[in-house]
Structure formats: C-alpha cells, structure tokens
C-alpha positions in Angstrom: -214.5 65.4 -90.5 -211.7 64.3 -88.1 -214.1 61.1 -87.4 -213.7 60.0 -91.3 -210.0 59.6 -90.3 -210.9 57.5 -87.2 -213.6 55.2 -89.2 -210.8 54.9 -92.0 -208.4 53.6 -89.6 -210.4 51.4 -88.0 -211.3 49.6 -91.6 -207.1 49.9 -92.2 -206.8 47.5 -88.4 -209.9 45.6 -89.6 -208.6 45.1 -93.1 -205.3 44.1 -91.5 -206.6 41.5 -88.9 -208.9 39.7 -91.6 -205.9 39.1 -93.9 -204.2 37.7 -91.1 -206.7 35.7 -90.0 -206.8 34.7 -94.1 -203.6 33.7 -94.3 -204.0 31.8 -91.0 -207.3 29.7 -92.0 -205.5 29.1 -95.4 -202.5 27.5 -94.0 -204.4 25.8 -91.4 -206.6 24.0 -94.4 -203.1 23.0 -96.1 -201.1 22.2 -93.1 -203.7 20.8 -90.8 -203.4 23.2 -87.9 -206.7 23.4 -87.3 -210.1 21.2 -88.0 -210.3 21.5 -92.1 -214.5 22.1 -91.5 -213.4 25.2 -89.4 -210.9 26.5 -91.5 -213.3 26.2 -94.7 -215.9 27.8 -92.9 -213.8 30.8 -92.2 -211.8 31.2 -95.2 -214.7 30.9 -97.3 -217.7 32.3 -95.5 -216.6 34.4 -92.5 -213.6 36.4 -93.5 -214.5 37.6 -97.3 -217.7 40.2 -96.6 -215.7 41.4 -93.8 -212.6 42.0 -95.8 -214.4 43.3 -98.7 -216.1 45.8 -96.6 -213.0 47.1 -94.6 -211.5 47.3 -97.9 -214.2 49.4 -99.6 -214.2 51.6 -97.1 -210.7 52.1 -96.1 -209.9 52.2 -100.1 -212.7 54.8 -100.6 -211.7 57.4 -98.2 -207.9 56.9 -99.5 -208.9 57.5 -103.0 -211.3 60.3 -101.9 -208.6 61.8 -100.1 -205.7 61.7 -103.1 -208.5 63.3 -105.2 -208.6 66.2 -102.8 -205.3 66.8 -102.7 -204.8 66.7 -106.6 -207.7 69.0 -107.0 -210.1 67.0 -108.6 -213.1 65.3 -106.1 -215.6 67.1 -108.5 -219.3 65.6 -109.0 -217.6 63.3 -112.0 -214.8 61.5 -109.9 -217.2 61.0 -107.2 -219.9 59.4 -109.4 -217.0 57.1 -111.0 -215.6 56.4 -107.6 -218.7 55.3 -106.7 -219.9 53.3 -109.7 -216.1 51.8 -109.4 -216.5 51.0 -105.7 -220.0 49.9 -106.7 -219.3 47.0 -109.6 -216.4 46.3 -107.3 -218.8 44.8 -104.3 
C-alpha cells in the first residue's frame, strides 16, 4: 500500500507542473512570449489529458483516503466514486 502514497504524489508534482506550464502557455498566447502556434498547441492539445489524468488520480486516492478515515469506503462509495470519477473523464 505504501506505493499508492508514492503514485499519488507523483500525480500531486505532475498535476502541479501541468498547471504551471498552463498558466505559462496561456500567458504566452496573450502576451506574445512564445510563437502563438506553439502555445495553442500546448494549451489546447498537450497539457489537458495530462492534467485530467494527474487529477483523476491524485483526486481519487485523496477522496478514497478521507472515506477511510471517516469510516465509510463501503462497496456504495466506491461504486459512486467511481461512476463520479467516471462521467468526470
């Protein structure tokens, strides 16, 4: 189990470069900091499946965790976890 904590934080850091580089490749569209072609191409089409993946993930194992520890990761929160996580992606 103590890998789960390692993959989780490795989607957290993953998660957390992505919306960097988000913010970056958004400003650099507006502001002209890079080529726009570039920018579009990573704002639109590079970043977002990575960032909704690290964010599935990282969110999952959080939520799966706080369910633990309030005593109720039962066979009904995991099926709604995963039909939320599911209509989510």
């Amino acid at each position: 189990m103590r890998f789960l904590v390692k993959f989780d934080r490795l989607f957290a850091w993953i998660l957390f470069v992505t919306m960097i580089l988000f913010l970056i490749s958004g400003y650099g569209m507006t502001k002209g900091i890079i080529t726009n072609s570039l920018a579009i191409s990573i704002h639109n089409k590079v970043l977002p499946p990575i960032m909704i993946s690290a964010f599935t993930a990282h969110a999952w194992y959080a939520i799966h965790k706080a369910f633990k520890r309030w005593q109720i990761w039962n066979w009904f929160t995991m099926v709604i976890l995963g039909l939320f996580f599911a209509s989510f992606v």
